[in-house]
KETOR-452334 format. One record per atom (N, C-alpha, C): x, y, z. Coordinates in steps of 0.05 Angstrom, whole numbers, plus 5000, padded with zeros to 4 digits. Atoms other than C-alpha are relative to their C-alpha. Layout:
N
XYZ ...
END
This chain:
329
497150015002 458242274914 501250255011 499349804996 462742734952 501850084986 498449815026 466943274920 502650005010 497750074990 473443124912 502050154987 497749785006 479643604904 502649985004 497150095000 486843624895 502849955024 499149984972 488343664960 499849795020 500450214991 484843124982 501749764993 498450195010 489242684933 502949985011 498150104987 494742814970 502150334980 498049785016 497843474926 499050325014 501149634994 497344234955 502150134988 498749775020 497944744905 501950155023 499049844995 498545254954 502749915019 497950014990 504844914993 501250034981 498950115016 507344814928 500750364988 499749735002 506345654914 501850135017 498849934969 508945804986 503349914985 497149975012 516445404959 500050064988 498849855013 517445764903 499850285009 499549724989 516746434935 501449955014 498050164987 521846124977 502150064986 497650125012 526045944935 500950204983 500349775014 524646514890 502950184998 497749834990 529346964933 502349875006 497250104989 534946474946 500850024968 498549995027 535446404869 501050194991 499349635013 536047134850 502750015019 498450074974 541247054900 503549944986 496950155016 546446634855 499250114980 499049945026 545147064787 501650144993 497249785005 550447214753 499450284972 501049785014 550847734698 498749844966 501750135031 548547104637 497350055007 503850044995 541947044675 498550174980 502649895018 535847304624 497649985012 502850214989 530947004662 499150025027 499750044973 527846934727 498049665010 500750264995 525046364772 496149984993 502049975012 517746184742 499150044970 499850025032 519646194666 498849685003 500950325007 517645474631 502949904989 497150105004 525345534613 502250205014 498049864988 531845874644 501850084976 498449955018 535546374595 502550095008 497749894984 542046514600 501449964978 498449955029 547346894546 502449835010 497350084999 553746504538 501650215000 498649725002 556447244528 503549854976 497849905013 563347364491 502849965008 497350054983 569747144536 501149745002 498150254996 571246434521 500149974966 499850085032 573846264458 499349794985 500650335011 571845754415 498649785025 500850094979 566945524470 499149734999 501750294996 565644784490 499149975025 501749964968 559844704543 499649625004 499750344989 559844074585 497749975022 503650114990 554243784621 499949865012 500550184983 552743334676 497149955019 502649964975 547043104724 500449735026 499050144987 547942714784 497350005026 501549944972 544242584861 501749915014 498950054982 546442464926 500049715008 500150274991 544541734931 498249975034 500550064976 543141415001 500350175020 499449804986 546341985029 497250125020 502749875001 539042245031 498649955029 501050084979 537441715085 501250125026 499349934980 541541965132 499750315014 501249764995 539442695126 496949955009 502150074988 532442395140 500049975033 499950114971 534942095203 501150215026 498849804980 538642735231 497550264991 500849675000 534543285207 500850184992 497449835014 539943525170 498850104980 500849865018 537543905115 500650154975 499249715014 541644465088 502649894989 497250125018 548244115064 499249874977 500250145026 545143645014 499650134977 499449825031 544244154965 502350144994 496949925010 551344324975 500749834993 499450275009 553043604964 500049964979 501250025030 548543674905 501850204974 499649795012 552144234871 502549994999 497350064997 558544054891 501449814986 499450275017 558543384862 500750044969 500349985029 556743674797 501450154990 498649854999 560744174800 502949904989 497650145001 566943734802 500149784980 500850145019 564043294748 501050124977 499849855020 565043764703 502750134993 497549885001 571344104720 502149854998 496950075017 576443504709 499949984977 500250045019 573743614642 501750304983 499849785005 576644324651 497750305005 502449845002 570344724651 499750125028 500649864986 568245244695 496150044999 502549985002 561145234715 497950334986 501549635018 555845804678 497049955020 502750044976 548445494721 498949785007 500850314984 545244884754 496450085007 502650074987 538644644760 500049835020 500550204985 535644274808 496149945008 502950244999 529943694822 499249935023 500950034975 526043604883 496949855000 502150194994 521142974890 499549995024 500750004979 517042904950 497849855003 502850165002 510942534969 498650175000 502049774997 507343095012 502150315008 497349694996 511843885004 499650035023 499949804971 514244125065 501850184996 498349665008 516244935049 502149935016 496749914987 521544905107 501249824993 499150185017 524344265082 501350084974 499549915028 525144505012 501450214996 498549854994 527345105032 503150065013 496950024984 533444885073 501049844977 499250135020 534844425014 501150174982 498449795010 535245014963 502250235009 498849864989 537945375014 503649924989 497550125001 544344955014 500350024964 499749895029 543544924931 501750244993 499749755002 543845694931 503350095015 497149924993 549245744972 503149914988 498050135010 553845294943 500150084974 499349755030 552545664870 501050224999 499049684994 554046314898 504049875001 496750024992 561645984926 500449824970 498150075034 562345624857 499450154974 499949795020 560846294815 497349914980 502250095021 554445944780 498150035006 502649874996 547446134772 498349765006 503050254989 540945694804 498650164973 502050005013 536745764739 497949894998 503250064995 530845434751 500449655013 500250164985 529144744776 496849994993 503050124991 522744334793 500049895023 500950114970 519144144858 497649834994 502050205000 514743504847 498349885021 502550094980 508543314895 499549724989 501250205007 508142624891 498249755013 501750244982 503142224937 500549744996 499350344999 504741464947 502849974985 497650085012 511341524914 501949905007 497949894978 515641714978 498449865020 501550034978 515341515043 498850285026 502449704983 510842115102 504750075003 498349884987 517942565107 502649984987 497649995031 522542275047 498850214971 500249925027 524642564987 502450004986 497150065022 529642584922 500950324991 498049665011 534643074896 501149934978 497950035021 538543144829 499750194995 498249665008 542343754798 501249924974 499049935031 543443894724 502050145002 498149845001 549744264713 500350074965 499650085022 552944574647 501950195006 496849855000 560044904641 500750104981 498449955020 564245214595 503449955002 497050024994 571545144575 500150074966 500849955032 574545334511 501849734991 499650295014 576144824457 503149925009 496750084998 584444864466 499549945029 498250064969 583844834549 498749755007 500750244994 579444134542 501849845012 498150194978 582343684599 499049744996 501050195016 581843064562 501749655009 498350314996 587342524586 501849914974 499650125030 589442494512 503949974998 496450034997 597342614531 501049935021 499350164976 597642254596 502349804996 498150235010 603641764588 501149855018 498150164980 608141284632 501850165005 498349844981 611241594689 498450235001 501349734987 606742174694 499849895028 500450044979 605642304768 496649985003 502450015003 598942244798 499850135025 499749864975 597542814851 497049975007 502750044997 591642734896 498850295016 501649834970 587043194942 497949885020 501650094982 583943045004 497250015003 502649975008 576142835004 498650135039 501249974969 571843095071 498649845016 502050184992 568942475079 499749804978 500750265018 564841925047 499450124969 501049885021 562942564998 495549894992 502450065006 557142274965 498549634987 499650265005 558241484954 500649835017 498850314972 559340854996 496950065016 502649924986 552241115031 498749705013 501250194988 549040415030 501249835013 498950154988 554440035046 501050145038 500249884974 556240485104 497450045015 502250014982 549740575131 499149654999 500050224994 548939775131 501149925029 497850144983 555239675172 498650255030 500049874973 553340305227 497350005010 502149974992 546240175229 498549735014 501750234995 543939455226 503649825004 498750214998 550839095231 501450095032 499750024980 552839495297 498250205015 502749914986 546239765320 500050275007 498949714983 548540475331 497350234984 501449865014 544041125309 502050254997 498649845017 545341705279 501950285020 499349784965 546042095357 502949765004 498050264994 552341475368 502450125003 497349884997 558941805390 501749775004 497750295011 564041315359 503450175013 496749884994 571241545400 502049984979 497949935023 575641425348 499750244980 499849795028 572441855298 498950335018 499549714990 571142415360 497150114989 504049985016 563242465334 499149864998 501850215002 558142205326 498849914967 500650165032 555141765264 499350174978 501849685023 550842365238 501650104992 498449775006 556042845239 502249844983 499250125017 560242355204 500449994982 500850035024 556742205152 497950174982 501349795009 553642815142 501150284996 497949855010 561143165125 498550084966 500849875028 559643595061 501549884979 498350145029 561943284992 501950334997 498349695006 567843864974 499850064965 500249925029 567844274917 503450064998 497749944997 575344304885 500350214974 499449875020 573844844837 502050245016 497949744989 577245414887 502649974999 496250024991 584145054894 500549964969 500450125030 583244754814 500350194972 500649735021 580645414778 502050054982 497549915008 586845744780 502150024992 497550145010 591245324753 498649834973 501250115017 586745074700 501250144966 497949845026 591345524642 503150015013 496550015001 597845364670 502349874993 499150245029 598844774624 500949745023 499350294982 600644294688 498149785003 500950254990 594943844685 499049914976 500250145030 593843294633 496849885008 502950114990 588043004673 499449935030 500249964979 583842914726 497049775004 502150244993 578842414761 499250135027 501949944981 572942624806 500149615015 500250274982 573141984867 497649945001 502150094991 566141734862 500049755004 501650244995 561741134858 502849814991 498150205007 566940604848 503650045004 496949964985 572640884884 502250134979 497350005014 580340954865 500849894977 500050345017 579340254829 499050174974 500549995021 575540524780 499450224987 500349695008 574741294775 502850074980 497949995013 582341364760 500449954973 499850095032 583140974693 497650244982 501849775019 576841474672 501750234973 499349885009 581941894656 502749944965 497050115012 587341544617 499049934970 499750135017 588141394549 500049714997 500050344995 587540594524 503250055005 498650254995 592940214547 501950165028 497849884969 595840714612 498449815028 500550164972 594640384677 501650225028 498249824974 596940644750 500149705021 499150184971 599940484811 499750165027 500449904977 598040704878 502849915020 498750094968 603040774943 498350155016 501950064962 599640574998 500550155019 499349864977 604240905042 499050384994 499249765008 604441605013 496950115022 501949884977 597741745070 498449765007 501050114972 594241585125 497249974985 502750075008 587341255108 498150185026 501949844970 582241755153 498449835019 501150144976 579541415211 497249975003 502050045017 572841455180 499949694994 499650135013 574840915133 501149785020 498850354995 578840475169 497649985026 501750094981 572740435235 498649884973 502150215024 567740225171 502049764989 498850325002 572739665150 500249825015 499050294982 574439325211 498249965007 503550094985 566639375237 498249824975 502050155019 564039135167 501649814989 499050245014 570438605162 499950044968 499850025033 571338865091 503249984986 497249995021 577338705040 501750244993 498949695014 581939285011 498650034976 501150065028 579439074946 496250234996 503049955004 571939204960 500450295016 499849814989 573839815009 500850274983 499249865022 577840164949 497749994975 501950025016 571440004907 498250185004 501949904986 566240284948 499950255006 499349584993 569340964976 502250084997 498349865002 573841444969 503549965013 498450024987 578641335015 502150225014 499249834990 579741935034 501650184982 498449825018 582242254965 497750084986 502349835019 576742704928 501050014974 499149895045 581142834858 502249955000 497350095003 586442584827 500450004979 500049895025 590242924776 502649934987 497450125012 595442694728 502250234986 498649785012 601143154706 503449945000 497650145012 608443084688 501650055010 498149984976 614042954734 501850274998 499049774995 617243604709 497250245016 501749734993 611344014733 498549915026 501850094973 608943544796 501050235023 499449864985 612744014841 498550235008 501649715007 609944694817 496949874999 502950084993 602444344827 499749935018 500250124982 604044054888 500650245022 500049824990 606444704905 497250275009 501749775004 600145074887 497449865015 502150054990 595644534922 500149975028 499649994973 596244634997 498249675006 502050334994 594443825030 500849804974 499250225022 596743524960 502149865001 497650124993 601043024954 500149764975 499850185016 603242474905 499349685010 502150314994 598841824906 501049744990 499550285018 601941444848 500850134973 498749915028 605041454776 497949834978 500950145023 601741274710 501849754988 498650255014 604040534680 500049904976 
END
């Protein structure tokens, strides 16, 4: 019988040593002054310290979806862990909360260090620009799981806010306004259905320079999800916002109401912007409805925050690109 070793099964330690010394230095990178800890604990410590009052910590975990495939297909690398971090980031903050550190999850079949490394890379960077610490993470080896060159992502987040500045929806009412901000893209949703329509329904690849949209497919759809804590932050104690809705998986249609109390409803005008040219080439190539198009993606609005026609001005003032979408019903 020959002698058989872990390597042979399809797992190498030492790539697996190689990323975290990697990664090591990008983490130390984003600590802030809670960190306790470093990368290689069996847990990540970190003080809540003394500056929020009456503290409530909020929590999320999320992935990029399909997105994934398309970074396969370009080679793209280094954004999806901004994607990743970004997402979660914004998950958290129409809750009010300000991020404190983020993990993150990295499945693979067989590790590839530069791979993983442009992945945290993008992680790391995107914690540093949203003030939060990379506290630890896992990198999984999984043979037969993945296909030779895939792999998965997800990102833990956890925030703080204090108990009075909870952004809860709880005083939303009829006739509040509903101000939006502009998304950079598909963000991190609509993935399968868009890659359906640009791949197999008009044969194009990811190299495909589509004139209307002035780029090509890759670059497209490989626009960074935005983070809206920089424009958001600072206005998060100025009593103007009652609530707020992150645009994901299920669009306008169904993100929105997230926020509302039972029985408020909205109304969108149509006119109040231009659908991005993005969006409307994927409708008329995949023949899709408004219905299912407002389901699916964004439409070109990342967040949408509710606040009260005396104060829409002074928020609309403070959000450069914002603009009023619709009123609560």
């Amino acid at each position: 019988m020959s002698k058989v070793d872990y390597r042979q099964s399809g797992v190498d330690i030492d790539a697996g040593n190689e990323t975290v010394r990697r990664i090591k230095a990008l983490a130390r990178g984003t600590y802030t002054d809670g960190v306790l800890s470093g990368v290689g604990s069996f847990g990540g410590l970190f003080a809540l310290g003394q500056n929020v009052a009456d503290p409530v910590l909020v929590a999320s975990a999320d992935g990029v979806g399909t997105k994934l495939k398309v970074a396969f297909m370009t080679g793209v690398h280094n954004t999806i862990g901004a994607d990743l971090v970004n997402h979660c980031v914004n998950d958290i903050l129409v809750q009010g909360a300000r991020p404190l550190f983020f993990l993150d999850y990295l499945a693979t079949g067989r590790l590839a260090p530069d791979v993983a490394e442009q992945i945290v890379e993008g992680v790391a960077r995107a914690c540093v620009e949203n003030g939060c610490a990379l506290l630890g993470g896992e990198t999984a080896e999984m043979p037969g799981f993945y296909q030779a060159g895939e792999y998965d992502v997800a990102g833990f987040i956890v925030g703080v806010v204090p108990r009075a500045k909870v952004v809860d929806g709880r005083h939303i009412e009829k006739g509040d306004a509903l101000v939006a901000l502009p998304s950079t893209g598909l963000h991190t949703n609509g993935y399968s259905l868009a890659r359906r329509i640009a791949f197999d329904v008009l044969k194009l690849d990811v190299n495909s320079v589509v004139p209307e949209l002035g780029e090509s497919v890759g670059e497209a759809l490989m626009r960074t999800h935005r983070s809206y804590l920089p424009q958001i932050g600072p206005l998060l104690d100025r009593g103007w916002i009652k609530g707020m809705a992150h645009i994901t998986g299920g669009g306008l249609t169904e993100n929105v109401p997230r926020m509302f109390p039972e029985g408020r409803h909205f109304s969108l005008d149509r006119q109040s912007w231009t659908i991005p040219p993005l969006f409307q080439w994927l409708q008329r190539a995949g023949q899709l409805d408004d219905a299912e198009m407002f389901r699916a993606f964004n439409m070109g609005v990342g967040l949408v925050i509710a606040t009260s026609p005396a104060d829409a001005p002074a928020l609309l003032g403070a959000l450069p690109g914002s603009w009023v979408i619709g009123q609560v019903t």
